[in-house]
KEGU-589824 format. One record per residue (C-alpha): x, y, z; residue number from 1. Coordinates in Angstrom, 1 decimal. Example, Ala and Ser with C-alpha at 12.3 -4.5 7.8 and 13.67 -1.06 7.14 Angstrom:
<pts>
<pt><xx>12.3</xx><yy>-4.5</yy><zz>7.8</zz><i>1</i></pt>
<pt><xx>13.7</xx><yy>-1.1</yy><zz>7.1</zz><i>2</i></pt>
</pts>
This chain:
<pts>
<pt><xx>11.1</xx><yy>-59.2</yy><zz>57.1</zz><i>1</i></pt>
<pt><xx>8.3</xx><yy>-59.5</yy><zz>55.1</zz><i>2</i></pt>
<pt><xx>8.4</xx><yy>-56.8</yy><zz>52.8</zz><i>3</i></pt>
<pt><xx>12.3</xx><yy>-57.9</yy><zz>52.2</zz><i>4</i></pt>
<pt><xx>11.1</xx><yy>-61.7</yy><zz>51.7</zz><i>5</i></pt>
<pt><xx>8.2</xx><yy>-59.8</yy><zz>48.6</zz><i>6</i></pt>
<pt><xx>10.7</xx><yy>-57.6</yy><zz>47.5</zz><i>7</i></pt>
<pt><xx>13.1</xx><yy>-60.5</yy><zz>46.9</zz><i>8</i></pt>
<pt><xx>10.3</xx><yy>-62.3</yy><zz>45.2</zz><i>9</i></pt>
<pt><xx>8.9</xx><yy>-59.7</yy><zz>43.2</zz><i>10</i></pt>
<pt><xx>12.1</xx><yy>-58.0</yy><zz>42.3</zz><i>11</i></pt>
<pt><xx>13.8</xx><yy>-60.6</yy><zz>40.2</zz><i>12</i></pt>
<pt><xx>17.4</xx><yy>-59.5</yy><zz>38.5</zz><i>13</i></pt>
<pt><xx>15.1</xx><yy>-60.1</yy><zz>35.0</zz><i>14</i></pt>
<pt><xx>12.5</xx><yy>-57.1</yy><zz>36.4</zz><i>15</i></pt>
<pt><xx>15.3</xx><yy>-55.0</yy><zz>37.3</zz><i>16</i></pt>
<pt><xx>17.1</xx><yy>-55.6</yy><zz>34.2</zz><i>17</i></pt>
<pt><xx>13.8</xx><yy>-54.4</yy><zz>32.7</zz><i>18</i></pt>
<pt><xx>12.9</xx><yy>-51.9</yy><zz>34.8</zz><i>19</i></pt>
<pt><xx>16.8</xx><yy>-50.6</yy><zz>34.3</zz><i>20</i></pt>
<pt><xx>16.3</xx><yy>-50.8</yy><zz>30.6</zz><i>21</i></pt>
<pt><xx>13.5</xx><yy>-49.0</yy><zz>30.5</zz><i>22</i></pt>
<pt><xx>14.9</xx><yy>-46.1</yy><zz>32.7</zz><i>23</i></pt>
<pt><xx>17.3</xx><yy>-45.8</yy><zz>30.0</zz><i>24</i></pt>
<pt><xx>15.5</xx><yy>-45.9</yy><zz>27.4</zz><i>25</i></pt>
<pt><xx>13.0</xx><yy>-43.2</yy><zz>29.0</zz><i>26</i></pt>
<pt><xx>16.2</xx><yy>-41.3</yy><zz>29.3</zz><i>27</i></pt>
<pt><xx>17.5</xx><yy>-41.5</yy><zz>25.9</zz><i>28</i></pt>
<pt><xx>13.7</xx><yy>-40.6</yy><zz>24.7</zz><i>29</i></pt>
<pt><xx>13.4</xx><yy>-37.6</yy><zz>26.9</zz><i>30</i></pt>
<pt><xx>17.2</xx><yy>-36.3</yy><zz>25.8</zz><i>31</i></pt>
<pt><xx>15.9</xx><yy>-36.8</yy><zz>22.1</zz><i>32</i></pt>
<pt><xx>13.0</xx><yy>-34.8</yy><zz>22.8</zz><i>33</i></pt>
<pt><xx>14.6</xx><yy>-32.1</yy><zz>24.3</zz><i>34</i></pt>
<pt><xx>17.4</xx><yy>-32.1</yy><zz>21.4</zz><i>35</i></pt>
<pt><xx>14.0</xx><yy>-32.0</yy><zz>18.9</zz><i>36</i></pt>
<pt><xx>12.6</xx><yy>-29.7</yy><zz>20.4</zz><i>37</i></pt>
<pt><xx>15.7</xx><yy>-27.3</yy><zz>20.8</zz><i>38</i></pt>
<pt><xx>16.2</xx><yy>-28.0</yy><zz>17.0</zz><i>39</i></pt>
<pt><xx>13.0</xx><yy>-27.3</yy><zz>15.9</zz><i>40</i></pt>
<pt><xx>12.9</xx><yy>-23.7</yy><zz>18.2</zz><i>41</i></pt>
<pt><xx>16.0</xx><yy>-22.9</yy><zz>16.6</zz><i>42</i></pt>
<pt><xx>14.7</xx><yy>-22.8</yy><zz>13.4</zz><i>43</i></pt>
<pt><xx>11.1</xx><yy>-21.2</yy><zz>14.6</zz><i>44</i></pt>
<pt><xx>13.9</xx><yy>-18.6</yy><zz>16.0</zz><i>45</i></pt>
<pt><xx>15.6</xx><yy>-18.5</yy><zz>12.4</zz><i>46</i></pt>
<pt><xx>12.5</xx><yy>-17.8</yy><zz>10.6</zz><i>47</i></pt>
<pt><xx>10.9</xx><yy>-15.5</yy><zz>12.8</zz><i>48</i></pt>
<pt><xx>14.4</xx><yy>-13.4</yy><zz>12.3</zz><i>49</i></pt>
<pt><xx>14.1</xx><yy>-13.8</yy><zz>8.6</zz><i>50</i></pt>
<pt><xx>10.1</xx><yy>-12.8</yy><zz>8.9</zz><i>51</i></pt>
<pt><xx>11.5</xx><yy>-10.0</yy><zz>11.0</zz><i>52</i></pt>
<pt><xx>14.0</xx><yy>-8.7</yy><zz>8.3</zz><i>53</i></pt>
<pt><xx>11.7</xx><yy>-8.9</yy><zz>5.4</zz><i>54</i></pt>
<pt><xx>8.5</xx><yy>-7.2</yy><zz>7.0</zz><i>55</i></pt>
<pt><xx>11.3</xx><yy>-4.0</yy><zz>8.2</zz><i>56</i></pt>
<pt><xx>12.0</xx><yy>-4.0</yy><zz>4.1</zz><i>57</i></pt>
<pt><xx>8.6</xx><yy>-4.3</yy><zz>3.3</zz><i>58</i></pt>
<pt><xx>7.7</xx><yy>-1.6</yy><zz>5.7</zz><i>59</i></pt>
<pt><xx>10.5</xx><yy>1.1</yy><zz>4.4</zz><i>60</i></pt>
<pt><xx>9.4</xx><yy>-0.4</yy><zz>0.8</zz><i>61</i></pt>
<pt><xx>5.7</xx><yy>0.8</yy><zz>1.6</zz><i>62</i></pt>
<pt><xx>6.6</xx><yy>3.6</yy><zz>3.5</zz><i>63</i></pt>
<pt><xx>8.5</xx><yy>5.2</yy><zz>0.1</zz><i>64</i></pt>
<pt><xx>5.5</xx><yy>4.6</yy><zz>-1.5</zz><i>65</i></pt>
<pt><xx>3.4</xx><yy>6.2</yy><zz>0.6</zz><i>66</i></pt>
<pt><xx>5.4</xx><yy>9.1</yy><zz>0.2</zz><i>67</i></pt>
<pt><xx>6.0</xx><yy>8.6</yy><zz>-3.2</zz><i>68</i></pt>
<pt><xx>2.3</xx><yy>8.7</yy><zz>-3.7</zz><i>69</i></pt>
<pt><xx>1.2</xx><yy>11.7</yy><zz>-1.6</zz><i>70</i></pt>
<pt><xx>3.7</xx><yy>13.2</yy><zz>-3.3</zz><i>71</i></pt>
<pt><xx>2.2</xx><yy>12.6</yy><zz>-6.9</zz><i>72</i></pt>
<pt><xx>-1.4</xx><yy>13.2</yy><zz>-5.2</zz><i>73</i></pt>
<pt><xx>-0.2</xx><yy>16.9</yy><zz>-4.2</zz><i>74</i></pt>
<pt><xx>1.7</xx><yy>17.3</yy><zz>-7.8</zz><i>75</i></pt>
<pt><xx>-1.9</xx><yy>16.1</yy><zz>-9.0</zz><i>76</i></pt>
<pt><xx>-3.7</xx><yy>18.8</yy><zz>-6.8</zz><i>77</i></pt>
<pt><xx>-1.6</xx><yy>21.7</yy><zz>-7.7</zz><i>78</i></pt>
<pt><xx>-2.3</xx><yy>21.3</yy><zz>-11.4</zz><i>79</i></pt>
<pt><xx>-5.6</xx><yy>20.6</yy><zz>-11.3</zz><i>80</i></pt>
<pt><xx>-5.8</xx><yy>24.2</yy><zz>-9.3</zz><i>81</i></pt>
<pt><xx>-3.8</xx><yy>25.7</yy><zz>-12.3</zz><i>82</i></pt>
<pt><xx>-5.8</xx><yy>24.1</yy><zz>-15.2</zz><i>83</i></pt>
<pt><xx>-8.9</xx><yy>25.1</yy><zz>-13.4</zz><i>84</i></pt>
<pt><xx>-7.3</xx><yy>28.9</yy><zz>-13.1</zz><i>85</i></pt>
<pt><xx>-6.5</xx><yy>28.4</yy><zz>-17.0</zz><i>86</i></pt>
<pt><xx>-9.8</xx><yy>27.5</yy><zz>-18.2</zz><i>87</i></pt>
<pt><xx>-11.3</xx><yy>30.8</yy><zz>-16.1</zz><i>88</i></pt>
<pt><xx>-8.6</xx><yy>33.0</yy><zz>-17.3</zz><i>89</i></pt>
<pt><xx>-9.8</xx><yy>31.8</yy><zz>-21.3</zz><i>90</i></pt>
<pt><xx>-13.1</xx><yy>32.1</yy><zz>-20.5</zz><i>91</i></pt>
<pt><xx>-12.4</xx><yy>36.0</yy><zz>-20.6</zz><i>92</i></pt>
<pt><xx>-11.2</xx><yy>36.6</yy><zz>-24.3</zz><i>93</i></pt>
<pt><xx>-13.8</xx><yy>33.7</yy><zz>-25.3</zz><i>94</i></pt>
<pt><xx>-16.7</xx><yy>35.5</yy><zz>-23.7</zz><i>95</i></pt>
<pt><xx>-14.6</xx><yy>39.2</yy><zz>-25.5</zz><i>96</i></pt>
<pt><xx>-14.8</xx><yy>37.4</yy><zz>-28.7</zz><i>97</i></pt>
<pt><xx>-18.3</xx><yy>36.2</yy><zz>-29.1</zz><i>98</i></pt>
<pt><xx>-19.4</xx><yy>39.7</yy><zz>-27.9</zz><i>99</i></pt>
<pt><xx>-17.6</xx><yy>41.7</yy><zz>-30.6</zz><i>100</i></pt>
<pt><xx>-19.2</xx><yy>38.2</yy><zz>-33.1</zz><i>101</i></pt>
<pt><xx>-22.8</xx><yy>39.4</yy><zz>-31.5</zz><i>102</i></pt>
<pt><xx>-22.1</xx><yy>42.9</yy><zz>-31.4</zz><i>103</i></pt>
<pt><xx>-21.2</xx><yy>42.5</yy><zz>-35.4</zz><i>104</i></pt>
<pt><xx>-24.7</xx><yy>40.6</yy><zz>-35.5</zz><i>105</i></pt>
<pt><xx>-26.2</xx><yy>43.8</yy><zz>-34.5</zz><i>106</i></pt>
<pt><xx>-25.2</xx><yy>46.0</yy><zz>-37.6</zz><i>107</i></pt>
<pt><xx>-27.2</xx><yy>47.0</yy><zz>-40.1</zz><i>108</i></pt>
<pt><xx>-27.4</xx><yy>45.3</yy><zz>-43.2</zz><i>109</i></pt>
<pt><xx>-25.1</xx><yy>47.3</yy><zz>-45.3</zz><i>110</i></pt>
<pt><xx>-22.1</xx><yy>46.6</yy><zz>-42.6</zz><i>111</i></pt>
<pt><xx>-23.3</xx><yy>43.1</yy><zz>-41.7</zz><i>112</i></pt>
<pt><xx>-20.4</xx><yy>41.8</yy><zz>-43.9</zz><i>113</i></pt>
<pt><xx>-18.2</xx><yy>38.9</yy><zz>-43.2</zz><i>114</i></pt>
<pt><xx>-14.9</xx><yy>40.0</yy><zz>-43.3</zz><i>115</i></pt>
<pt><xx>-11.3</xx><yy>39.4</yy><zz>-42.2</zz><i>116</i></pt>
<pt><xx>-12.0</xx><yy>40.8</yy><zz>-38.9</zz><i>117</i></pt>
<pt><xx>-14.9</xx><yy>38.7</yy><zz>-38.3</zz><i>118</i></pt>
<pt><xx>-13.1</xx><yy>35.3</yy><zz>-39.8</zz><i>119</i></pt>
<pt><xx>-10.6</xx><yy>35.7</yy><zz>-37.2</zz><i>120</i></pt>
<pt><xx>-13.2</xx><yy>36.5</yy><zz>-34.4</zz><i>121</i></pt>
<pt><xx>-14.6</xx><yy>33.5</yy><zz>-35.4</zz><i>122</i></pt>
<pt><xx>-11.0</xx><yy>31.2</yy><zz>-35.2</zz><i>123</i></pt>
<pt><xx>-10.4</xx><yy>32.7</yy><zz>-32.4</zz><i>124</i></pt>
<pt><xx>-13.8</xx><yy>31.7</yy><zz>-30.0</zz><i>125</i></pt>
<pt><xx>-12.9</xx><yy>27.5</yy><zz>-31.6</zz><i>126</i></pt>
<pt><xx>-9.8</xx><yy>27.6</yy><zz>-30.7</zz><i>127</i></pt>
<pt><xx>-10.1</xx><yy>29.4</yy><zz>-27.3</zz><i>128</i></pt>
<pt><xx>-13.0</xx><yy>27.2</yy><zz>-27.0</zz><i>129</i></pt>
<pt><xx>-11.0</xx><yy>24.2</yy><zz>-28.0</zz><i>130</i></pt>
<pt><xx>-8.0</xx><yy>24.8</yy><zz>-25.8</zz><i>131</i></pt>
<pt><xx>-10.5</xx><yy>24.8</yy><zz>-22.8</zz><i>132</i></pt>
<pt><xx>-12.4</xx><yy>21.8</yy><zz>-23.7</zz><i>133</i></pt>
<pt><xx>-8.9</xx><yy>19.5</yy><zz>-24.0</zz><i>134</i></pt>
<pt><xx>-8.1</xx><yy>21.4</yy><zz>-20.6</zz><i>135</i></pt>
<pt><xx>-11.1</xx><yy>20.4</yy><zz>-18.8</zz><i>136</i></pt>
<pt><xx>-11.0</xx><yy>16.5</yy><zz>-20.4</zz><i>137</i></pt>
<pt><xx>-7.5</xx><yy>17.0</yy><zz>-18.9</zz><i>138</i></pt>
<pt><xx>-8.6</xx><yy>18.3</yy><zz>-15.5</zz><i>139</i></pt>
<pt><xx>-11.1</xx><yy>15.2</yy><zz>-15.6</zz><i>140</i></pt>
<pt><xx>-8.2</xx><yy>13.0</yy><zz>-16.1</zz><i>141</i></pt>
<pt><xx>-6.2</xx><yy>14.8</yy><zz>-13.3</zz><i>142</i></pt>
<pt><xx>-9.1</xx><yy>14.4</yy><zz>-10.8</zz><i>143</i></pt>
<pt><xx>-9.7</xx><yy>10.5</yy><zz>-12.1</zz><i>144</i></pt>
<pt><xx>-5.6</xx><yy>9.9</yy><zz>-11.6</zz><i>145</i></pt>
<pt><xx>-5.9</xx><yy>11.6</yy><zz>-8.3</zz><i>146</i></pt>
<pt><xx>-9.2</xx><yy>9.4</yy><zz>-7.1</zz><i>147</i></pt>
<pt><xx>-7.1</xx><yy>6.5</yy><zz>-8.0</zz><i>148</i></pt>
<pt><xx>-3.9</xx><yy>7.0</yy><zz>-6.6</zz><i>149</i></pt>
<pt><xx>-6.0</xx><yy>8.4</yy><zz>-3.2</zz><i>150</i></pt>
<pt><xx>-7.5</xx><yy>4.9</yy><zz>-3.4</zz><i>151</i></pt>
<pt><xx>-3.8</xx><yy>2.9</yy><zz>-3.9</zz><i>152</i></pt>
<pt><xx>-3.0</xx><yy>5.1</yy><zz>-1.5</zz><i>153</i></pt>
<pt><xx>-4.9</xx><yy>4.0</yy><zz>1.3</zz><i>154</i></pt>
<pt><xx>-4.4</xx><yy>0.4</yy><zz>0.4</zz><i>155</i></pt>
<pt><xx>-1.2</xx><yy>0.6</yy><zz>1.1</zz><i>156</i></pt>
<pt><xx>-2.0</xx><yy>2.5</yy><zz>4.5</zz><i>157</i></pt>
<pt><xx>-4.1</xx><yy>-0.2</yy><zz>5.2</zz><i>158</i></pt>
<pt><xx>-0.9</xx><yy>-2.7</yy><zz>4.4</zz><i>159</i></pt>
<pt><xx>1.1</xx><yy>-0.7</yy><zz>6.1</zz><i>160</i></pt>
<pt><xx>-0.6</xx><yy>-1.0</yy><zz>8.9</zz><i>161</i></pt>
<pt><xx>-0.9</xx><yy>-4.6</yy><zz>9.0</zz><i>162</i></pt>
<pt><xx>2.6</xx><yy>-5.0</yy><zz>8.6</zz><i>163</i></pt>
<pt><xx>3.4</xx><yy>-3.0</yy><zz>11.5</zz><i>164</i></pt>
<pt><xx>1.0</xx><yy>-5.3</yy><zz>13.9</zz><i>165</i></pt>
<pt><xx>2.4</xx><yy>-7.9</yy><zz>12.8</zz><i>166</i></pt>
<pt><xx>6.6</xx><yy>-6.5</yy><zz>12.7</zz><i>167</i></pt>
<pt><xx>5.5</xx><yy>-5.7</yy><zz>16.5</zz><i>168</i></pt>
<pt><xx>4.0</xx><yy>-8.8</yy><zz>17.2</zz><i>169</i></pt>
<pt><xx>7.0</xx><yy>-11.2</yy><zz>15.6</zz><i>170</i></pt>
<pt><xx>9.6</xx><yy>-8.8</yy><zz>17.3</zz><i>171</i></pt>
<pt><xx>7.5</xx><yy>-9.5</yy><zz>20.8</zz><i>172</i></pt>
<pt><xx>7.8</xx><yy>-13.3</yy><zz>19.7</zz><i>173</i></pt>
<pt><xx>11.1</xx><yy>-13.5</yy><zz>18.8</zz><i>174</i></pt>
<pt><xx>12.4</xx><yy>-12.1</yy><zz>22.4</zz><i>175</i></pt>
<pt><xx>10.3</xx><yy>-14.7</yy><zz>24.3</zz><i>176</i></pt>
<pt><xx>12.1</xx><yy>-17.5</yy><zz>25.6</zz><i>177</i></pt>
<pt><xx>11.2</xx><yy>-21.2</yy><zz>26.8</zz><i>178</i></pt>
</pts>
């Protein structure tokens, strides 16, 4: 009885026309959400695949470089070892020269002439001398070349690095599901 008799009352076919159309509506609102929201994952899904295929290039790109660079670095090291042998090895006929110069020095004054033999004792301590200064201004541009690249070098560790946390975590991402 009486809840019929309020029903009746209350529930007029103008409130459950209403109440109909809203239930539709609400339908239609939730289905367009859900399409939205399936469109909008498919292309978060698209560009974490793209992010995903650009940070594996970037992380072959980087780790060439790396290798690229270590090897220069080594290249670096072994000729700094041989100019550093070179300008010990011409220390030895500089050091040969000057002592035969001071040696001539010694004579007495009669012999202390300046001769053929001593003009080219004298050539031969500047340009000895001269070949082991550009070596060593070399050997400093070796080491400052090496400092550097040992520097770029572990930059791009250090992006390396970052690019593999975040390769891992997109690829993690990109296998989770709603």
């Amino acid at each position: 009885g009486e809840w019929r008799k309020n029903n009746q009352y209350t529930l007029t076919p103008r409130a459950t026309d209403k109440a109909r159309a809203l239930e539709v509506q609400t339908k239609k609102d939730i289905e367009k959400a859900f399409v939205d929201m399936n469109m909008k994952l498919d292309d978060s899904n698209k560009k974490l695949d793209e992010r995903i295929k650009d940070l594996t290039l970037w992380k072959k790109k980087v780790e060439k470089t790396v290798i690229a660079i270590t090897d220069e670095i080594d290249k670096l090291d072994e000729n700094r070892t041989k100019l550093k042998g070179a300008c010990k090895i011409l220390m030895m006929p500089e050091a040969i020269s000057r002592e035969c110069l001071e040696l001539r020095t010694n004579r007495y004054e009669p012999d202390l002439v300046r001769d053929e033999a001593e003009q080219e004792l004298i050539k031969e301590v500047a340009i000895v001398g001269e070949i082991r200064r550009v070596f060593l201004n070399t050997l400093a541009k070796v080491e400052e070349q090496m400092l550097m690249n040992k520097a770029a070098k572990s930059s791009i560790e250090l992006d390396w690095s970052d690019k593999m946390v975040s390769l891992k975590l997109d690829r993690k991402n990109a296998i989770l599901s709603p």
